[in-house]
N, C-alpha and C positions, 0 to 999 in steps of 0.2 A: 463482629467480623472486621479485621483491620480492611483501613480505607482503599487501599488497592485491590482488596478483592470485590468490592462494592464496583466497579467498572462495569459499564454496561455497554454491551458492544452497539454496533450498530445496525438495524434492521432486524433485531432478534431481542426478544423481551417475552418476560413470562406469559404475558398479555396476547402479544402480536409476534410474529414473527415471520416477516418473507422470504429470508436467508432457510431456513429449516421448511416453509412454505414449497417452494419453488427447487430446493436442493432436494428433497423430499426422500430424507432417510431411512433408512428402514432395518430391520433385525438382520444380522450380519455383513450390514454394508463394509468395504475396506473404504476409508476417509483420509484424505490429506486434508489437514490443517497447512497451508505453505507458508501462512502468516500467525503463529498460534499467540502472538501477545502474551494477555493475561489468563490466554484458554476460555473465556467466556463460551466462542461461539463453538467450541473444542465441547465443552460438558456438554448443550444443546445434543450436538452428534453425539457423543457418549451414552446419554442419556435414552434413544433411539433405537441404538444400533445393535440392543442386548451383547447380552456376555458373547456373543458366536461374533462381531463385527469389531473391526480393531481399527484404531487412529494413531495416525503418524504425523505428529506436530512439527514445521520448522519454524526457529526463529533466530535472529540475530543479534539479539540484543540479552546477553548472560542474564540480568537482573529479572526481565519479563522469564525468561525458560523458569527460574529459582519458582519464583509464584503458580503459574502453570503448573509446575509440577506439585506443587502443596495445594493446589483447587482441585488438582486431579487424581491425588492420591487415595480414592477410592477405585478409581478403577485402573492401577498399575498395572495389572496385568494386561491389558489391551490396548494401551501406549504404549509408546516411539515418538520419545522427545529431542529433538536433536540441534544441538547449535551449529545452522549455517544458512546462509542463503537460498531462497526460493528459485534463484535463476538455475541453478544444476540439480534437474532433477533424475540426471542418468541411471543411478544408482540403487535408483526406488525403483517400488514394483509400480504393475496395474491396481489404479483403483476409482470405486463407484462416483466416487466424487469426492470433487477437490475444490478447495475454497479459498480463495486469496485478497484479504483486506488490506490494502493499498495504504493507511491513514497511519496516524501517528498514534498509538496510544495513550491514553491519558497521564502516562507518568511521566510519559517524554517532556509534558508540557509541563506539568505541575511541581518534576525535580528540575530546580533554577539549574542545577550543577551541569545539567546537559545542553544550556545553550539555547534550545530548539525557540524559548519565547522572548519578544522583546522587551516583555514587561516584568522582568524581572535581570536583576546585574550575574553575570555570569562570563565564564570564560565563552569561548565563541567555538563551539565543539562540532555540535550535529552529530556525527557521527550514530548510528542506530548498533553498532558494534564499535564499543570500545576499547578492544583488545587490537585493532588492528588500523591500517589507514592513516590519513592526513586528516588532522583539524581543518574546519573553515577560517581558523584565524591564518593556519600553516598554508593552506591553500591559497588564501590573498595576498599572503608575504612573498610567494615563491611565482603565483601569474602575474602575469605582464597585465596591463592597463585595457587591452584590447581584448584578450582571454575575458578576463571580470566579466568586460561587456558584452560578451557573446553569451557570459551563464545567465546573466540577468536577464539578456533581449532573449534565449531561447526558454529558458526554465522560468522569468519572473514574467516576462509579456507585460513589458513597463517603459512607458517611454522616459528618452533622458537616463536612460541607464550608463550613456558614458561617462556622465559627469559626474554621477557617482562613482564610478569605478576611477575616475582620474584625480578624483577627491581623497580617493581610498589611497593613492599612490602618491599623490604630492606628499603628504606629511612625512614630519622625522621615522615615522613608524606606522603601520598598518594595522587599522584597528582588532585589538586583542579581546574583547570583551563587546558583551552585548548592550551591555551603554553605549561604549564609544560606537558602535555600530548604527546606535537609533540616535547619538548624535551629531553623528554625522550628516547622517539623510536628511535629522533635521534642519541642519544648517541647508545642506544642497538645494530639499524639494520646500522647505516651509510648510504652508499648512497643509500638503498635499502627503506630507511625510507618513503621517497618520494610518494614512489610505495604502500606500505602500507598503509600507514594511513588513505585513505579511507575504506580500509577493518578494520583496528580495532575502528575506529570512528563509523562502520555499526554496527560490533558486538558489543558494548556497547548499540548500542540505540535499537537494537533488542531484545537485554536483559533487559534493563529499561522499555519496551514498550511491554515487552511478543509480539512480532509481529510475532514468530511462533504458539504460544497458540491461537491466537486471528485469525489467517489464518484458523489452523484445523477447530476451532468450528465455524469459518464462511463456510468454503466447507462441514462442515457435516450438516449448516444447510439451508444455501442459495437457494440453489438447490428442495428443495420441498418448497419454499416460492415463485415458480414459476406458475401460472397460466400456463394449457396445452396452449402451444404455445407461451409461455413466455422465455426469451432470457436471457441469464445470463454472462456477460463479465468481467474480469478480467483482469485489466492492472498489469503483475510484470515487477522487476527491476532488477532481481540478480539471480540466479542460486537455489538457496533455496527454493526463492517462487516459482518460474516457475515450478520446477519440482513437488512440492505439487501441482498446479494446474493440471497442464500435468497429475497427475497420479489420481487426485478425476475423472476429466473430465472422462479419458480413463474407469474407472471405470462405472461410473455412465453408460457411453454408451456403454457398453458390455451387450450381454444377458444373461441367466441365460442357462448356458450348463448341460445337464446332461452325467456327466465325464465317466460312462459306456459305455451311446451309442454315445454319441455328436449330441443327440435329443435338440432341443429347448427347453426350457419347461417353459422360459416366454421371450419375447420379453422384450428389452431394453427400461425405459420409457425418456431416454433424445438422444437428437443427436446431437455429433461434427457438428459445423458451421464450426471450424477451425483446418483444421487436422493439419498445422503448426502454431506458432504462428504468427500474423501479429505481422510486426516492422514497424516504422518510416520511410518517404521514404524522401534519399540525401537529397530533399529538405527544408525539416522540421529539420531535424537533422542540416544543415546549418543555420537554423533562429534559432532551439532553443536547442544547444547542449547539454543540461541535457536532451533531451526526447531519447540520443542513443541507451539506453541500455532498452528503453521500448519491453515487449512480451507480446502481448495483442490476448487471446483465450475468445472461445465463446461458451453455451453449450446452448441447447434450451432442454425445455421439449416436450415429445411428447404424454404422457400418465400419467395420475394419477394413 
C-alpha cells in the first residue's frame, strides 16, 4: 500500500474507534465528510452505511481529493467528492451526519513543498488549496508590522509577538522560506524559539487559510443540515477551535428561557452527546503522536 494511504486518521482505528462510536452509522445513513483528507474516516462511514447510504466528501486540498478518491474507488457509486470549502454548505442536501476534522493531514506535514513544517526548508506557502489565495510569504510582504502582530497575538497566543513581526519587517526583504522564518525567531526569542514556532507556523496558516472565518460559517450552518436525529462531530486541535465548538454546541443545546419568569418557552432542538470532549486514548497517542492534542464533541438534533 503506498505510504499515503497508510494514514491513520484520528480517533478511528481498526481497533477502537470513537468517531464511528459516538457518530454511530448505520445502513443507509446520508454522510458528510466536510473535511475528507485522505478519506480514512470517509471508508469507516462507507463501510457501515451499506450500498442503500451514500457519502459526500469535501476538501480543499486537489492532491488529498486525487488519494481519496483511489482509497474509495470501490465504492464510486455512493460518493460525492467535491473540491471546495467546508464553510458553504448551501448547496448540499440534509444529512444523518456530518463530520468535520479540523487538523492537518499528514501529508501537509511530511511534503516539505507545502511549507506547513519548520523542520524542513521550504517556500513559506500554507495554503491547504493551492489553486487559489495569498502565500504566508506573500502575506507578510504585503501586512504592515501591526497586522503580523495581531495574527500571532490572536491565532499564535504568544507573547513578544511584536517583535517578531517588526523583525519580520525591518530587513531588506521578508522572509520567504521556512528556514528564514525559524531563523529568524531564532535570533528574536533564542532558546524559547523552539517552543514557539509551532504556535507562529499555526498562526500564519490560520490566517492564509481563514480557518476561523471558515469554522464560524461552518457551526452557524452545519447544525441545521442535520436530519432530526442526525449526529454532528467535530475533531479540533487547539484551544481556539475547541472553544468556538464548546460554545456553538452549548448554545444550540440550551433552551429558550423566559428571563422574567425562567418559564421554558421552547425546548432545545439539539442535544450534547459529549459534555466533555473525547481525547485520544495512551494507546493511540503512542502509535500516532500528532493525534495528542485531538478534542473531539458531538451534537445530535432532536427537533426541527
Amino acid at each position: 500500500m503506498p505510504e499515503r494511504l497508510r494514514h491513520e486518521p484520528v480517533l478511528h482505528s481498526r481497533e477502537e474507534s470513537e468517531v464511528m462510536r459516538l457518530l454511530s452509522p448505520k445502513p443507509g445513513d446520508m454522510v458528510l465528510d466536510a473535511t475528507l483528507g485522505l478519506g480514512g474516516h470517509a471508508l469507516g462511514f462507507l463501510e457501515r452505511i451499506g450500498s442503500g447510504g451514500r457519502l459526500t466528501g469535501l476538501d480543499l486540498d486537489q492532491e488529498n481529493l486525487s488519494v481519496a478518491r483511489d482509497r474509495l474507488s470501490a465504492f464510486s457509486k455512493q460518493i460525492d467528492v467535491r473540491h471546495g470549502n467546508f464553510r458553504d454548505l448551501r448547496d448540499l442536501p440534509q444529512f444523518d451526519i456530518i463530520l468535520a476534522d479540523l487538523g492537518l493531514s499528514s501529508p501537509h506535514l511530511d511534503d516539505a513543498s507545502r511549507g506547513f513544517s519548520f523542520r524542513t526548508d521550504a517556500p513559506l506557502d500554507l495554503r491547504f488549496d493551492r489553486t487559489r489565495g495569498r502565500t504566508a510569504a506573500e502575506f507578510l510582504e504585503r501586512a504592515s508590522a501591526d497586522e503580523i502582530t495581531r495574527v500571532f497575538q490572536q491565532y499564535g497566543e504568544f507573547s513578544g509577538a511584536h517583535k517578531l513581526s517588526h523583525a519580520l519587517k525591518k530587513g531588506p526583504r521578508v522572509s520567504q522560506t521556512t528556514r528564514e522564518l525559524k531563523a529568524l525567531a531564532e535570533e528574536v526569542f533564542g532558546y524559547r524559539a523552539q517552543a514557539l514556532l509551532p504556535q507562529i507556523f499555526q498562526a500564519l496558516r490560520m490566517r492564509v487559510n481563514d480557518e476561523p472565518g471558515a469554522l464560524a460559517d461552518f457551526l452557524e450552518e452545519a447544525p441545521y443540515k442535520l436530519n432530526v436525529g442526525g449526529r454532528l462531530g467535530i475533531i479540533s486541535y487547539h484551544s481556539l477551535e475547541d472553544r468556538a465548538v464548546k460554545t456553538a454546541f452549548r448554545t444550540l443545546s440550551q433552551p429558550v428561557i423566559d428571563p422574567a419568569t425562567g418559564r421554558t418557552l421552547q425546548n432545545a432542538a439539539f442535544t450534547l452527546l459529549t459534555k466533555r470532549p473525547v481525547r485520544p486514548s495512551e494507546r493511540e497517542i503512542k502509535r500516532n503522536p500528532r493525534s495528542r492534542s485531538a478534542l473531539f464533541r458531538v451534537l445530535r438534533r432532536t427537533a426541527s
